[in-house]
PDB file of N, H, CA, C and O in Angstrom:
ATOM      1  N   UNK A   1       0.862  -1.163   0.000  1.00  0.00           N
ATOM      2  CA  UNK A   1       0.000   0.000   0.000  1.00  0.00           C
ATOM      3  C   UNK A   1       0.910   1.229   0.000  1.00  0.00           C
ATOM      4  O   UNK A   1       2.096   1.144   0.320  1.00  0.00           O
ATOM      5  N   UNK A   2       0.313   2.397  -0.375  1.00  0.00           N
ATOM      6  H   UNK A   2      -0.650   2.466  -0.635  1.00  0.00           H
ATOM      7  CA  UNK A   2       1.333   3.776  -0.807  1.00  0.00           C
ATOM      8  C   UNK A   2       0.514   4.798   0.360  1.00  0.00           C
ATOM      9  O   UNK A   2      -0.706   4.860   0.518  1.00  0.00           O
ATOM     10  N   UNK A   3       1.622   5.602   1.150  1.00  0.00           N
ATOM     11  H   UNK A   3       2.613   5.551   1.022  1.00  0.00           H
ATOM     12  CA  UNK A   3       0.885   6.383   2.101  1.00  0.00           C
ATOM     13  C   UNK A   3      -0.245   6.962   1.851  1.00  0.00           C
ATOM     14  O   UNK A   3      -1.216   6.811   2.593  1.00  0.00           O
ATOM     15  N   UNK A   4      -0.272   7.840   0.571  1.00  0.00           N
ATOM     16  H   UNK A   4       0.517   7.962  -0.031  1.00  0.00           H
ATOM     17  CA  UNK A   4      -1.777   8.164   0.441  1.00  0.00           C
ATOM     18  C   UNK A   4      -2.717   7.493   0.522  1.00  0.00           C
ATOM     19  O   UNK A   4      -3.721   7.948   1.070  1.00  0.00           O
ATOM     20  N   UNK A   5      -2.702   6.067  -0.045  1.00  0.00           N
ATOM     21  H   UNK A   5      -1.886   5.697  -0.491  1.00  0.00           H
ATOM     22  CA  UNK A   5      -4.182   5.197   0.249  1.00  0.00           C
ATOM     23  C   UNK A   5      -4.074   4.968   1.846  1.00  0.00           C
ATOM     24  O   UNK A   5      -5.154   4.851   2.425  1.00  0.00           O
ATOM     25  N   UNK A   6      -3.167   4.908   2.448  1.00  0.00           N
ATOM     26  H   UNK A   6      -2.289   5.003   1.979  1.00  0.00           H
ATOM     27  CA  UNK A   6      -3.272   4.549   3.876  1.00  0.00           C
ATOM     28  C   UNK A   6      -3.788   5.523   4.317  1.00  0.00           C
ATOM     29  O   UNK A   6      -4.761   5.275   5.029  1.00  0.00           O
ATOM     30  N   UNK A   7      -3.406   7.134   4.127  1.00  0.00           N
ATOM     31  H   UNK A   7      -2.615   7.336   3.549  1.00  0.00           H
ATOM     32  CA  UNK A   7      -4.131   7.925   4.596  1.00  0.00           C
ATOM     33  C   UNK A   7      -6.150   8.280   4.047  1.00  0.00           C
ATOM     34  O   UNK A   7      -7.197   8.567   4.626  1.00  0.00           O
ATOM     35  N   UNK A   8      -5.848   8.108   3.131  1.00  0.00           N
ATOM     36  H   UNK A   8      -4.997   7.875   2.661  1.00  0.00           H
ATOM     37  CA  UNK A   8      -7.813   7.711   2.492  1.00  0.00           C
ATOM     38  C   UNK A   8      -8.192   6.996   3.504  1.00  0.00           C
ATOM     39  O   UNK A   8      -8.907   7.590   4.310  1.00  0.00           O
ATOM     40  N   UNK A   9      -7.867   5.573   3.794  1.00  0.00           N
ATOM     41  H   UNK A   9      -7.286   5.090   3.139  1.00  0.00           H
ATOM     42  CA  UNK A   9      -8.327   5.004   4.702  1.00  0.00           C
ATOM     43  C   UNK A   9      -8.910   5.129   6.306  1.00  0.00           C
ATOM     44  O   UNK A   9      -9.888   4.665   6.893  1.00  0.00           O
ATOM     45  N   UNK A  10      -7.766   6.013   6.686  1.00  0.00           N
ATOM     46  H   UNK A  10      -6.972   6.389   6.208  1.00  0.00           H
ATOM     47  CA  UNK A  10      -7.831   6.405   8.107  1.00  0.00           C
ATOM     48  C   UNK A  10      -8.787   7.605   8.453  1.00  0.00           C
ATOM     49  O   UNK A  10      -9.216   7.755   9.597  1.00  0.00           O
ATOM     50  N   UNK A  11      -9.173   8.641   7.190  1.00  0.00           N
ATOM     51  H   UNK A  11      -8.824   8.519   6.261  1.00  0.00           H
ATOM     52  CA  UNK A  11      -9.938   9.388   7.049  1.00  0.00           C
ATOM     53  C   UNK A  11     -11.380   8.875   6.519  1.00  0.00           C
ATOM     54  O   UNK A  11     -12.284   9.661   6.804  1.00  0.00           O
ATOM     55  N   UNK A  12     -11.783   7.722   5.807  1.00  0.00           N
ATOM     56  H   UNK A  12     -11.049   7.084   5.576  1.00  0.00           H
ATOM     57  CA  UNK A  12     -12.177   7.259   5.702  1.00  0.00           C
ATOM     58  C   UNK A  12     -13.814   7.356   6.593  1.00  0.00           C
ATOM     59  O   UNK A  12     -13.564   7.004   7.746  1.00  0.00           O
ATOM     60  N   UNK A  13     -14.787   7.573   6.515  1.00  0.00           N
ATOM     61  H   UNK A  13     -14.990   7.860   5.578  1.00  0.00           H
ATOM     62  CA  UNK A  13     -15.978   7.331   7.259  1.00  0.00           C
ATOM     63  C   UNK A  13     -16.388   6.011   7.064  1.00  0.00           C
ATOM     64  O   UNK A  13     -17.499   5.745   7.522  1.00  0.00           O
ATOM     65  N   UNK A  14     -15.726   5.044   6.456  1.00  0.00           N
ATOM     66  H   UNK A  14     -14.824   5.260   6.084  1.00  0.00           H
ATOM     67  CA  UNK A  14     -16.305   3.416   5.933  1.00  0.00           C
ATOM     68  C   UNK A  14     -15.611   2.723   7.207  1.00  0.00           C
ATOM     69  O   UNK A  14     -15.047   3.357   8.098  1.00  0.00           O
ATOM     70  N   UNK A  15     -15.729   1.442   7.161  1.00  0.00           N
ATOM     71  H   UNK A  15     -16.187   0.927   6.437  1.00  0.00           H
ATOM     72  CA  UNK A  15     -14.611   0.552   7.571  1.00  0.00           C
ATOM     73  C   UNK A  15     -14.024  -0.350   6.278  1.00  0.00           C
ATOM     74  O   UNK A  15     -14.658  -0.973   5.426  1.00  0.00           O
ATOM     75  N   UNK A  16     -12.670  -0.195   6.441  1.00  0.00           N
ATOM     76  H   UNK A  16     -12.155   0.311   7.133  1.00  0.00           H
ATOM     77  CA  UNK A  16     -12.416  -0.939   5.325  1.00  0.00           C
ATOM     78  C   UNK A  16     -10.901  -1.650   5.988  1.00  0.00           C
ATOM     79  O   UNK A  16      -9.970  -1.270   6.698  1.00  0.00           O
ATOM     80  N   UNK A  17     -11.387  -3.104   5.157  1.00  0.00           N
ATOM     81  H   UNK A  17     -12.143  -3.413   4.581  1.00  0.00           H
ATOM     82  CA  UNK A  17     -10.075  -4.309   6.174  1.00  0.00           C
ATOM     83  C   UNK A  17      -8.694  -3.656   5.394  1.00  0.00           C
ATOM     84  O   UNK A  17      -8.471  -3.188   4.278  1.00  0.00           O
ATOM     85  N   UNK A  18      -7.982  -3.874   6.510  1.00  0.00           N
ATOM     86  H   UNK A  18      -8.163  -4.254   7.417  1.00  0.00           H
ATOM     87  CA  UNK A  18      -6.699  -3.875   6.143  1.00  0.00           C
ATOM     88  C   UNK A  18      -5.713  -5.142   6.973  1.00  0.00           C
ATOM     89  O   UNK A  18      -5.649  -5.554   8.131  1.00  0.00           O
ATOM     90  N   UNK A  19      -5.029  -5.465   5.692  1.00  0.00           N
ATOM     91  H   UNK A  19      -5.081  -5.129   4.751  1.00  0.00           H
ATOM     92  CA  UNK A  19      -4.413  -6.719   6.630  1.00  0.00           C
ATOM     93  C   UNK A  19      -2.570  -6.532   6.499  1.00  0.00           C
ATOM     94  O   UNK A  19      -1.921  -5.988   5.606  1.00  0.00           O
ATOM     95  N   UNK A  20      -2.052  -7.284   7.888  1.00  0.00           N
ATOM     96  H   UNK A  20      -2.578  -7.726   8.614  1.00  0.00           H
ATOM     97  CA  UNK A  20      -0.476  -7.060   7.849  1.00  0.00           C
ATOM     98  C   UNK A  20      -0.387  -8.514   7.786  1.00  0.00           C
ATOM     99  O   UNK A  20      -1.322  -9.268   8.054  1.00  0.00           O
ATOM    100  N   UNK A  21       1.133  -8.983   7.309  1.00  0.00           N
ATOM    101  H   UNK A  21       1.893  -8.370   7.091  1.00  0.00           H
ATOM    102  CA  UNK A  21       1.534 -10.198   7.446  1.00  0.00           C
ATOM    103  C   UNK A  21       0.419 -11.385   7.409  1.00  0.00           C
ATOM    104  O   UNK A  21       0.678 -12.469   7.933  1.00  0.00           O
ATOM    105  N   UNK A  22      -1.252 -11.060   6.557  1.00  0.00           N
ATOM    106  H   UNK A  22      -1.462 -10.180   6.132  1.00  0.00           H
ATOM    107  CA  UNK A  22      -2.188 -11.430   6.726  1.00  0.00           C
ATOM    108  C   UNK A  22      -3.450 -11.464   8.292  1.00  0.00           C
ATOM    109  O   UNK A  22      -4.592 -11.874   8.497  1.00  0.00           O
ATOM    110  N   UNK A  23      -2.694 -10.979   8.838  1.00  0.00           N
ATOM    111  H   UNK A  23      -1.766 -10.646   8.671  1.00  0.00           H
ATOM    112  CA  UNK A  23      -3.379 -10.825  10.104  1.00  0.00           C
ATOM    113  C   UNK A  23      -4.193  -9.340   9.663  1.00  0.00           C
ATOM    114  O   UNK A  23      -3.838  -8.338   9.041  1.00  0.00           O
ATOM    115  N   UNK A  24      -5.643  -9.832  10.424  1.00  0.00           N
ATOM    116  H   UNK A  24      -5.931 -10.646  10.928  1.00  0.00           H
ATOM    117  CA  UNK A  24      -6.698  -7.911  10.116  1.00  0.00           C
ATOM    118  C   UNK A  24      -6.206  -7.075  11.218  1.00  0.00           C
ATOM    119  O   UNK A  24      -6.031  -7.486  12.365  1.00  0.00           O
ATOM    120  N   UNK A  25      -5.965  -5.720  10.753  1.00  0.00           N
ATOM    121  H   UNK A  25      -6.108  -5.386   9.821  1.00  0.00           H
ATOM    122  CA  UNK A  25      -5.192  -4.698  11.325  1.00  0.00           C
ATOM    123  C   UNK A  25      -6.171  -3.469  11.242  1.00  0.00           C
ATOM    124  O   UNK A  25      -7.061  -3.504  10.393  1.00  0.00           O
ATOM    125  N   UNK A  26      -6.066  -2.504  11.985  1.00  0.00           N
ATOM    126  H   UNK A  26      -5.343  -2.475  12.675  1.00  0.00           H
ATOM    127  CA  UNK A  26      -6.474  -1.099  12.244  1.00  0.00           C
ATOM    128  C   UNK A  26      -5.345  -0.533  12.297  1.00  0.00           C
ATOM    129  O   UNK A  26      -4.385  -0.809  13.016  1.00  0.00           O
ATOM    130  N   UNK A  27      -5.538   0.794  11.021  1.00  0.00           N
ATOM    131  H   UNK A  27      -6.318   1.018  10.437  1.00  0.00           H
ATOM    132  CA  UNK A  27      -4.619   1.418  11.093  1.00  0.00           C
ATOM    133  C   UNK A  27      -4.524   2.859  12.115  1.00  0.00           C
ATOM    134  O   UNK A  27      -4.876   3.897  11.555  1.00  0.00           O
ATOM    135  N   UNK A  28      -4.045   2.978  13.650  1.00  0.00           N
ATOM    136  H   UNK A  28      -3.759   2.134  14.105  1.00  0.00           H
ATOM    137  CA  UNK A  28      -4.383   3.890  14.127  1.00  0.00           C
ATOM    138  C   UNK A  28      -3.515   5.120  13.726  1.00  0.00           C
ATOM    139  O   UNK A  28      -4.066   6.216  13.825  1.00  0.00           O
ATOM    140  N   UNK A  29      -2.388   5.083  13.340  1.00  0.00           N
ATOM    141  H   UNK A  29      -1.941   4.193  13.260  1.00  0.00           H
ATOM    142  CA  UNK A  29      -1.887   6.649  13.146  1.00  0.00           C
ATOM    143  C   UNK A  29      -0.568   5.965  12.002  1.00  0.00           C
ATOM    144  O   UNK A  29       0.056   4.922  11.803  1.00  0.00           O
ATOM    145  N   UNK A  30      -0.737   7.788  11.320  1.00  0.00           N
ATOM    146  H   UNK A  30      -1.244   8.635  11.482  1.00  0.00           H
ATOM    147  CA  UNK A  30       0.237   7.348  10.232  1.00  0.00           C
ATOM    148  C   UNK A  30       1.477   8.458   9.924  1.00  0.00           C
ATOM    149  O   UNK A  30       1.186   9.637   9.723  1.00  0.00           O
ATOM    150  N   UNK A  31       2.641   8.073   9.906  1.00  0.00           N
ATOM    151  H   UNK A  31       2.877   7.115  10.070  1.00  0.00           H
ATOM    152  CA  UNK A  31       3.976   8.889  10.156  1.00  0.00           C
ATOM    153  C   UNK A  31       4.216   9.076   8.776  1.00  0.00           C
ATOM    154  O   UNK A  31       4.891   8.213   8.216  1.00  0.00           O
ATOM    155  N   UNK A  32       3.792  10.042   8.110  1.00  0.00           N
ATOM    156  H   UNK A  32       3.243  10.743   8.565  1.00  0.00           H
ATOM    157  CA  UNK A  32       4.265   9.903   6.428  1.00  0.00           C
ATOM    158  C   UNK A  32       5.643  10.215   6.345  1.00  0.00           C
ATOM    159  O   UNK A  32       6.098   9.637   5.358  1.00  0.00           O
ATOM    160  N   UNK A  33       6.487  10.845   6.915  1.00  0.00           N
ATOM    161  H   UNK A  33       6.118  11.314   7.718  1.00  0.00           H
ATOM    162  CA  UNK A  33       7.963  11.396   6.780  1.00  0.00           C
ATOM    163  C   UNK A  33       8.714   9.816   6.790  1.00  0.00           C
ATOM    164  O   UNK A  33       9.333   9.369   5.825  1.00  0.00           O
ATOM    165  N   UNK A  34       8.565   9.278   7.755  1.00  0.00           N
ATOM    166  H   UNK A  34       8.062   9.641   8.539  1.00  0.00           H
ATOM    167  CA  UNK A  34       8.719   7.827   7.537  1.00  0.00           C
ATOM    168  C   UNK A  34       8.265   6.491   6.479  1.00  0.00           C
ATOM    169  O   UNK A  34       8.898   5.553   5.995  1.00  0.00           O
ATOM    170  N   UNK A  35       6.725   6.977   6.402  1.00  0.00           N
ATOM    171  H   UNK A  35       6.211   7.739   6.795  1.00  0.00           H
ATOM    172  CA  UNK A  35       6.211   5.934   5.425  1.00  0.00           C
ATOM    173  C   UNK A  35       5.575   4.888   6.444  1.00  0.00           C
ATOM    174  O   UNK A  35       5.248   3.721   6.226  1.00  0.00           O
ATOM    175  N   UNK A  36       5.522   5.363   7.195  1.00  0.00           N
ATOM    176  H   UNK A  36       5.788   6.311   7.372  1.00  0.00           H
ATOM    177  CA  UNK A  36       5.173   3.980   8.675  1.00  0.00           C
ATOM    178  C   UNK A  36       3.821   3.737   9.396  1.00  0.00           C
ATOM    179  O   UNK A  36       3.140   4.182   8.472  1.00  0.00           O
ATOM    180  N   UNK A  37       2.963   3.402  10.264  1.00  0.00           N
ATOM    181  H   UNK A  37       3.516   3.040  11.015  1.00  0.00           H
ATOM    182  CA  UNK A  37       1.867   3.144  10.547  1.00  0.00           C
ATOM    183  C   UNK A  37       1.845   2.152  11.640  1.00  0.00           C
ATOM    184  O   UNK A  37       2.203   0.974  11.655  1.00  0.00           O
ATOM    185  N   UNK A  38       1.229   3.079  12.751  1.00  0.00           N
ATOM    186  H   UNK A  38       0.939   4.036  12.739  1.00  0.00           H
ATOM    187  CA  UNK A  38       0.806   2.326  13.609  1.00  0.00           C
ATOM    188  C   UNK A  38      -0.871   1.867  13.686  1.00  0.00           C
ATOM    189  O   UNK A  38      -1.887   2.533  13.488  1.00  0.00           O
ATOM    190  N   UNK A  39      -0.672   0.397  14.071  1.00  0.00           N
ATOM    191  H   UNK A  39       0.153  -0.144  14.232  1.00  0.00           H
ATOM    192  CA  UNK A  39      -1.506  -0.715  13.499  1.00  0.00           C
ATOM    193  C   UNK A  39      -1.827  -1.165  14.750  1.00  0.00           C
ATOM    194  O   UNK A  39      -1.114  -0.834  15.697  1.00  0.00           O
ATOM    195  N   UNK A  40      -3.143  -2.129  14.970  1.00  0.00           N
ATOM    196  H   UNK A  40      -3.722  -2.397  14.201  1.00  0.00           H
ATOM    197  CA  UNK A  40      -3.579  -2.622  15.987  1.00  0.00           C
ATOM    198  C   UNK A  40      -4.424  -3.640  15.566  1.00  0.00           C
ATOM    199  O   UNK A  40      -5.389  -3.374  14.849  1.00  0.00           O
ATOM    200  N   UNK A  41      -4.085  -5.209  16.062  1.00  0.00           N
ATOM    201  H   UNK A  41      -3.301  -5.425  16.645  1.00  0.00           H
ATOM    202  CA  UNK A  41      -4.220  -6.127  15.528  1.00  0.00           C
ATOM    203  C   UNK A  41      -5.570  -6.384  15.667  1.00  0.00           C
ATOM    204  O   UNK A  41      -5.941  -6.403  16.841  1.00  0.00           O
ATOM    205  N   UNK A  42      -6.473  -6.600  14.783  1.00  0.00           N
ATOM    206  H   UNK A  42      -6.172  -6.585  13.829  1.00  0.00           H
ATOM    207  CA  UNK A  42      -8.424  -6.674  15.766  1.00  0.00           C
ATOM    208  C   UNK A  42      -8.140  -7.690  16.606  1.00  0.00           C
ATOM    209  O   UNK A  42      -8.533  -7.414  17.739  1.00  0.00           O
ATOM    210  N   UNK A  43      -7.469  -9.070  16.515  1.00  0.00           N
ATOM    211  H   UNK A  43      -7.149  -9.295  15.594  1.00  0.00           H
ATOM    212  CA  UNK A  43      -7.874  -9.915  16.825  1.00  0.00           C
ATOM    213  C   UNK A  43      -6.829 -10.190  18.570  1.00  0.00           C
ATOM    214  O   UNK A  43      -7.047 -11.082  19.391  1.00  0.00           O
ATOM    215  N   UNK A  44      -5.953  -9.303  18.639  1.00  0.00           N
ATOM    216  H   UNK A  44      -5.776  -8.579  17.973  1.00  0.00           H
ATOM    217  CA  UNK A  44      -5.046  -9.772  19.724  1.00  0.00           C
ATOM    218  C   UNK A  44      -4.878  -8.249  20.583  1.00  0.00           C
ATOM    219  O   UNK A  44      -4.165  -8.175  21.583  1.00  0.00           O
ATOM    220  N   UNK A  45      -5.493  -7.296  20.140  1.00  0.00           N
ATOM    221  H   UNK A  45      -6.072  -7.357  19.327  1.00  0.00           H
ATOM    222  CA  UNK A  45      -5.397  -6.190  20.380  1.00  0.00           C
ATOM    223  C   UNK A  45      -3.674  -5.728  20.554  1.00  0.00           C
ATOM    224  O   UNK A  45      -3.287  -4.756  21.202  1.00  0.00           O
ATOM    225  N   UNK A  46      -3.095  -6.366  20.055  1.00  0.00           N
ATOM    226  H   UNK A  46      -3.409  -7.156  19.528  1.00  0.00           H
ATOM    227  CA  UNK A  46      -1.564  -6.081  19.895  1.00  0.00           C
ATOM    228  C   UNK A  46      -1.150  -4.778  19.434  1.00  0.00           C
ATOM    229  O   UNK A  46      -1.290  -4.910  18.218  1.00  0.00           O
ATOM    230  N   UNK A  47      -0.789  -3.769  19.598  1.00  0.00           N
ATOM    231  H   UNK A  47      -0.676  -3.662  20.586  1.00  0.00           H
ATOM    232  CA  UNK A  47       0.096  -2.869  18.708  1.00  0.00           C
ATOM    233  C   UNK A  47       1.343  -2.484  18.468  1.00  0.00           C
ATOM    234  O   UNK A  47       2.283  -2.391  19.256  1.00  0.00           O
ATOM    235  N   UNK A  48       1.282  -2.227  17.128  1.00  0.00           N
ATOM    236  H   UNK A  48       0.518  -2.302  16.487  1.00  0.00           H
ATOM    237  CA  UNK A  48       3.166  -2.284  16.524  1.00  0.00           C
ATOM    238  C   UNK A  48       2.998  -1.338  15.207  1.00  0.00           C
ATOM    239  O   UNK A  48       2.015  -1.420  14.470  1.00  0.00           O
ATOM    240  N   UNK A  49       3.877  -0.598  15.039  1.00  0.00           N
ATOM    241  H   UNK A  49       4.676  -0.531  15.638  1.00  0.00           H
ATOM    242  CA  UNK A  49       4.518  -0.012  13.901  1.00  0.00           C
ATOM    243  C   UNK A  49       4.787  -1.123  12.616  1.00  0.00           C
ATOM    244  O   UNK A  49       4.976  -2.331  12.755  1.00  0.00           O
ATOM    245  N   UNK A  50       4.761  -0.606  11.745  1.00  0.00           N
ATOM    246  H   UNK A  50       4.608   0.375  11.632  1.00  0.00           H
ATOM    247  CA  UNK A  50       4.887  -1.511  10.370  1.00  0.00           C
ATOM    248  C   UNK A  50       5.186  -0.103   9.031  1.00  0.00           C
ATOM    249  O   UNK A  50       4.717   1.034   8.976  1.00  0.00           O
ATOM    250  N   UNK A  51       6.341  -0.974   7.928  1.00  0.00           N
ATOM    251  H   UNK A  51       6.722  -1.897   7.973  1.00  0.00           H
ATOM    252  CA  UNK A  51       5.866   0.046   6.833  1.00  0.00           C
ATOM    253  C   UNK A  51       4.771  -0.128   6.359  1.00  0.00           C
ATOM    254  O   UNK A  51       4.134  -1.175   6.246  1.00  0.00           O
ATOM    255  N   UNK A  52       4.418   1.298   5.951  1.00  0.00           N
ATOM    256  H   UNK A  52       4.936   2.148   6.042  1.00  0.00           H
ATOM    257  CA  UNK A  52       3.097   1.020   5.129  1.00  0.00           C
ATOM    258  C   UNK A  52       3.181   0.143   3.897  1.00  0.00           C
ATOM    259  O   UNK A  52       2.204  -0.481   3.485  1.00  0.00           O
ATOM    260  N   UNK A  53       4.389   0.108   3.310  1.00  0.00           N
ATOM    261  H   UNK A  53       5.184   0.615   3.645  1.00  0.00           H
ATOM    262  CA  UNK A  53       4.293  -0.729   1.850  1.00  0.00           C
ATOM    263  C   UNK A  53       3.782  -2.645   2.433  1.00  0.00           C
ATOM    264  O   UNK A  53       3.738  -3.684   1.775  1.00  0.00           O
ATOM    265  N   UNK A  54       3.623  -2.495   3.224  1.00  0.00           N
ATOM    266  H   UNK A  54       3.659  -1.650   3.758  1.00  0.00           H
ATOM    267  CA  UNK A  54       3.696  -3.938   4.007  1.00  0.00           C
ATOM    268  C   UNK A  54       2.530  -3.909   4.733  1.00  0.00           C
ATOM    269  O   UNK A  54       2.432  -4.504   5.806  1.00  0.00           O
ATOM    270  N   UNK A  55       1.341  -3.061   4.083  1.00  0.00           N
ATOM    271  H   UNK A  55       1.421  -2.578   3.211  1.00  0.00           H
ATOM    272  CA  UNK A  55      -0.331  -3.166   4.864  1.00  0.00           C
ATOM    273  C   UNK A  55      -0.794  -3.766   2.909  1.00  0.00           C
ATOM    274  O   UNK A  55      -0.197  -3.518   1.861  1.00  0.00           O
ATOM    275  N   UNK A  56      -1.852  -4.447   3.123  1.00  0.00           N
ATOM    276  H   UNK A  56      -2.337  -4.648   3.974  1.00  0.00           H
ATOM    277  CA  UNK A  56      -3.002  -4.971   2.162  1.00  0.00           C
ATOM    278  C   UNK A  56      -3.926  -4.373   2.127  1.00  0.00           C
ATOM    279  O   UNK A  56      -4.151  -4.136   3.314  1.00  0.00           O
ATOM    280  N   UNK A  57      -4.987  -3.744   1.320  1.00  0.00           N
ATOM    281  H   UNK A  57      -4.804  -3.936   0.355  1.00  0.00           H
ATOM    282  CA  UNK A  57      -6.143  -3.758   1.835  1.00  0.00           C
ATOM    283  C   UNK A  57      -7.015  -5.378   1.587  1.00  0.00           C
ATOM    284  O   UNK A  57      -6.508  -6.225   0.851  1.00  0.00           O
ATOM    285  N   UNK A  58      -7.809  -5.529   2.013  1.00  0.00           N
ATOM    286  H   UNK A  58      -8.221  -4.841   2.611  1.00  0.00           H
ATOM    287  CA  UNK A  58      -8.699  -6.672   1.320  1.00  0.00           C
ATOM    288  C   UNK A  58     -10.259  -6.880   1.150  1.00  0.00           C
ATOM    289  O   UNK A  58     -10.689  -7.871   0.560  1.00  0.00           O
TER     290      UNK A  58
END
């Protein structure tokens, strides 16, 4: 994924899946100077940083 669609997303009024390493993710905040995104796993409530080129949508 390319920061701008990550950012569409997060602005977004829809819900729309996004998946990391195949796991479904929420993207909570996004560092564009970096390219990076903090993510929160639905299913483990885990959170971690990731590049964005390394989110899916699906």
């Amino acid at each position: 994924m390319d920061t701008k669609k990550a950012v569409e997303i997060v602005e977004s009024l829809g819900v729309i899946e996004v998946k990391y390493n195949e796991r479904p993710v929420w993207i909570q905040n996004i560092n564009e100077k970096s390219n990076t995104a903090k993510v929160k796993d639905i299913n483990t409530n885990e959170e971690f940083n990731v590049n964005i080129k390394n989110l899916v949508e699906s």
